[in-house]
Backbone as a ProteinNet text record, in pm:
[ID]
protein_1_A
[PRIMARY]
XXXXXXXXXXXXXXXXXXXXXXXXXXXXXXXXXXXXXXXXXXXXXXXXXXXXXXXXXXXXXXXXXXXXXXXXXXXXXXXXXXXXXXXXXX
[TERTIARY]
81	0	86.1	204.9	296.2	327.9	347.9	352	269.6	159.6	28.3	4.3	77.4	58	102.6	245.7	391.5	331.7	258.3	234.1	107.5	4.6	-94.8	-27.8	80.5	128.1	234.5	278.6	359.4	183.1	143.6	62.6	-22.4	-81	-178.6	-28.6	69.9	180.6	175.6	214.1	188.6	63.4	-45.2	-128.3	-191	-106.3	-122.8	-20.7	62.2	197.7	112.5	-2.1	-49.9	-169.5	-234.7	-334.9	-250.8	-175.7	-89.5	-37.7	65.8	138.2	127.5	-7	-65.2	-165.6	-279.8	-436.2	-460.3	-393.4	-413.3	-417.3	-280.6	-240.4	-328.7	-370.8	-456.9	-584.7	-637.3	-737.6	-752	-656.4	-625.2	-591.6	-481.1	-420.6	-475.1	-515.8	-575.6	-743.3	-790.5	-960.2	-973.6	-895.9	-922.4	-995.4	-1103.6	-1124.3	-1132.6	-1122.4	-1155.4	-1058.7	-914.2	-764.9	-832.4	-903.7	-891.1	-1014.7	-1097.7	-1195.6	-1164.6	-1067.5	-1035.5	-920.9	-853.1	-718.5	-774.4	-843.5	-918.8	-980.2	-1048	-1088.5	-1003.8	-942.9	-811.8	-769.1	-716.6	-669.9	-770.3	-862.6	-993.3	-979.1	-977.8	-991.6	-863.5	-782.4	-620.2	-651.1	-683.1	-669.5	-733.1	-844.3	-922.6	-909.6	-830.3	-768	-668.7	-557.8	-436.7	-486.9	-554.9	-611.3	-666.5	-708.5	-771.1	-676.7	-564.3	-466.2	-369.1	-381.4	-274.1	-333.6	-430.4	-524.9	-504.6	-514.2	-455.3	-359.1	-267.8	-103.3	-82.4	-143.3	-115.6	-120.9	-256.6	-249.9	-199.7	-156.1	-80.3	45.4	79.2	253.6	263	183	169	232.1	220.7	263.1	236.7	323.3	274.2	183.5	90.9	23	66.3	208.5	309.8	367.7	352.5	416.7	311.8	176.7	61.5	-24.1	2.3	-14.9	113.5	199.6	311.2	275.3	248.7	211.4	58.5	-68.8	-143.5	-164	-34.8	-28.4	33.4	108.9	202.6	144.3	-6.1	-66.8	-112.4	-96.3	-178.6	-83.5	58.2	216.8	225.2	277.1	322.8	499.1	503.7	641	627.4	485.8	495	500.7	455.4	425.9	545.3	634.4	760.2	864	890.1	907.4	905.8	739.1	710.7	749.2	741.5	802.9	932.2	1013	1164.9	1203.4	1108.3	1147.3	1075.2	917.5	856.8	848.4	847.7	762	893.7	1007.4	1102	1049.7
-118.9	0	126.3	90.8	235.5	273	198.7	240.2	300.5	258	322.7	463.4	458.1	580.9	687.5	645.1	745.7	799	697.6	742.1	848.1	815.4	936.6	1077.9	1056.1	1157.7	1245.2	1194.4	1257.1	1310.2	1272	1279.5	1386.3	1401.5	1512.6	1655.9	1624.1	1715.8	1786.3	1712	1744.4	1835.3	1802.1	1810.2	1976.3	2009.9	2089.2	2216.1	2191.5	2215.9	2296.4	2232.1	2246.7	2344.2	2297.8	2402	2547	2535	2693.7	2755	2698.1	2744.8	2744.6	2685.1	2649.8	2705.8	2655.8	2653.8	2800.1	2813.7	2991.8	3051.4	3073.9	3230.7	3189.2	3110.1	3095.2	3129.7	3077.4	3151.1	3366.9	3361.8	3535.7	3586	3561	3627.5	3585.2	3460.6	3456.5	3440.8	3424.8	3411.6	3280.8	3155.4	3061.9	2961.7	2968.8	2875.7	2737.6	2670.5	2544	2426.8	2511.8	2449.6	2440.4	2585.2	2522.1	2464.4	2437.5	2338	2169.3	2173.9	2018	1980.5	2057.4	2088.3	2034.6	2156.2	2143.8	2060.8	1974.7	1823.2	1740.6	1753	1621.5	1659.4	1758.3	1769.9	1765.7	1779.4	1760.3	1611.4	1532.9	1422.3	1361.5	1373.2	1335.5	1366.1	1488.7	1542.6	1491.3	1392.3	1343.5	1191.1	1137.6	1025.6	1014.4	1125.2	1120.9	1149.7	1214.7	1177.7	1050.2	1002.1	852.4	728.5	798.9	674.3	741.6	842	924.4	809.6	834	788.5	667.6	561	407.4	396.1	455.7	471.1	465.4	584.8	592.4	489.3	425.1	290.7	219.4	150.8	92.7	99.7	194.6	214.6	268.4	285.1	347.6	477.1	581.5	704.1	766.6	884.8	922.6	1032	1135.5	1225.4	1351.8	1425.1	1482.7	1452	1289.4	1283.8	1294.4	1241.6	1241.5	1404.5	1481.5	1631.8	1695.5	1673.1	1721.7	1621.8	1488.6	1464.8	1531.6	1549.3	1631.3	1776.9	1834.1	1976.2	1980.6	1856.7	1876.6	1864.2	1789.2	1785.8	1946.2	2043.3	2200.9	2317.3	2237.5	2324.7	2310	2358.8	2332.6	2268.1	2168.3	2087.3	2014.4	2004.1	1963.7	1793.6	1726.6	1585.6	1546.7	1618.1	1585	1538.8	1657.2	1641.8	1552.6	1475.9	1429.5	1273	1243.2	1144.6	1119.1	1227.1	1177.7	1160.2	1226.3	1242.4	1115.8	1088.6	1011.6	901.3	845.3	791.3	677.2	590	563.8	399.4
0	0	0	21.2	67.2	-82.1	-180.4	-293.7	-398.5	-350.7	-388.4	-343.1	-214	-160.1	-163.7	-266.7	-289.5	-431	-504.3	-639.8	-677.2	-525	-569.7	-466	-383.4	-355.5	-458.2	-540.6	-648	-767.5	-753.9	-881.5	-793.6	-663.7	-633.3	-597.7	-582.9	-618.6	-753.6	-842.6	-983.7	-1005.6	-947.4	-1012.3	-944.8	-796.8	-750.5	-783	-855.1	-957.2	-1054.4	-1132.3	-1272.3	-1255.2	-1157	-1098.1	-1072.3	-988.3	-944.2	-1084.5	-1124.8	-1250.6	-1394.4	-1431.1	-1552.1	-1571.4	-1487.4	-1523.1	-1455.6	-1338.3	-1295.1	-1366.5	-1401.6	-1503.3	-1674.7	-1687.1	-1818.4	-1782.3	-1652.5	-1664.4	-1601.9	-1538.6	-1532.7	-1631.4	-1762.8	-1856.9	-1935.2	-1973.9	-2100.3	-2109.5	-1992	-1985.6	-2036.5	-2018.3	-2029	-1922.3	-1870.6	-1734.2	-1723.4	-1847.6	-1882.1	-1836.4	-1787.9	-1758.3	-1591.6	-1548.9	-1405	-1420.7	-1443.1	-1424.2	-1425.5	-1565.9	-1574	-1438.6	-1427.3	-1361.8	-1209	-1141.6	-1013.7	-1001.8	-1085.6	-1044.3	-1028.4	-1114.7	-1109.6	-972.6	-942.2	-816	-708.4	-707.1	-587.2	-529.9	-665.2	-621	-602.3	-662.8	-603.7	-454.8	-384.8	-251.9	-179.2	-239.3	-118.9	-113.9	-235.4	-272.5	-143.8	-127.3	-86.1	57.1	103.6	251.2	300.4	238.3	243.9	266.4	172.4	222.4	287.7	340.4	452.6	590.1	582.6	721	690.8	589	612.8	606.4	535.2	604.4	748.8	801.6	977.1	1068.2	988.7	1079.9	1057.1	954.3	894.5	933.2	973.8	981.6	1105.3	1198.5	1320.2	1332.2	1249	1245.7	1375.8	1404.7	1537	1455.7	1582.7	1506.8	1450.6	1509.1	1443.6	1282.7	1283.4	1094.5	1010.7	1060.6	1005.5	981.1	1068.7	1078.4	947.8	989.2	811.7	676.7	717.6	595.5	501.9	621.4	587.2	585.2	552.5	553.6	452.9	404.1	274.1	118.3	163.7	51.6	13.7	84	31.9	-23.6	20.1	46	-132.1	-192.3	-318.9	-317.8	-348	-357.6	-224.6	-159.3	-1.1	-51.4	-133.7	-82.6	-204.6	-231.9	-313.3	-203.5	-92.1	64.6	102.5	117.5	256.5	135.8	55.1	-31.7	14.9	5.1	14.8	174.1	230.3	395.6	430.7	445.3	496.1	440.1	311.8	272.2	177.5	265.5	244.8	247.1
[MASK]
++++++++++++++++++++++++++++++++++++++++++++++++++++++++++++++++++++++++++++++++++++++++++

């Protein structure tokens, strides 16, 4: 499961990457909103994907509530669950 768990944490990273630096400024500069619409779902559900298995991780691995508190703060950080990958998630 831990691998499952590294891969939707790189991917709701990415995807929170694409939302900030992509789909934003297209829809401010160019009046495009269609980037954050597709964009912000993908990432909605990555985010609630990646909580889901934050919380079966914990038990799973008996996290204390300190790693589990940075790992769920890292999903909102931009480059946060790139981090908590290389730090935590070994």
């Amino acid at each position: 499961m831990l691998k499952f768990f590294k891969i939707i944490a790189l991917l709701e990273g990415t995807s929170l990457l694409l939302l900030l630096l992509f789909a934003m400024p297209m829809k401010y500069m160019f009046q495009e909103p269609i980037f954050v619409q597709i964009i912000g779902m993908a990432h909605g559900i990555l985010f609630i994907v990646y909580m889901i298995m934050a919380i079966m991780q914990k038990i799973e691995s008996n996290w204390s509530l300190k790693i589990f508190g940075i790992i769920s703060i890292a999903s909102v950080i931009p480059f946060g669950t790139f981090y908590v990958d290389r730090k935590y998630l070994k």
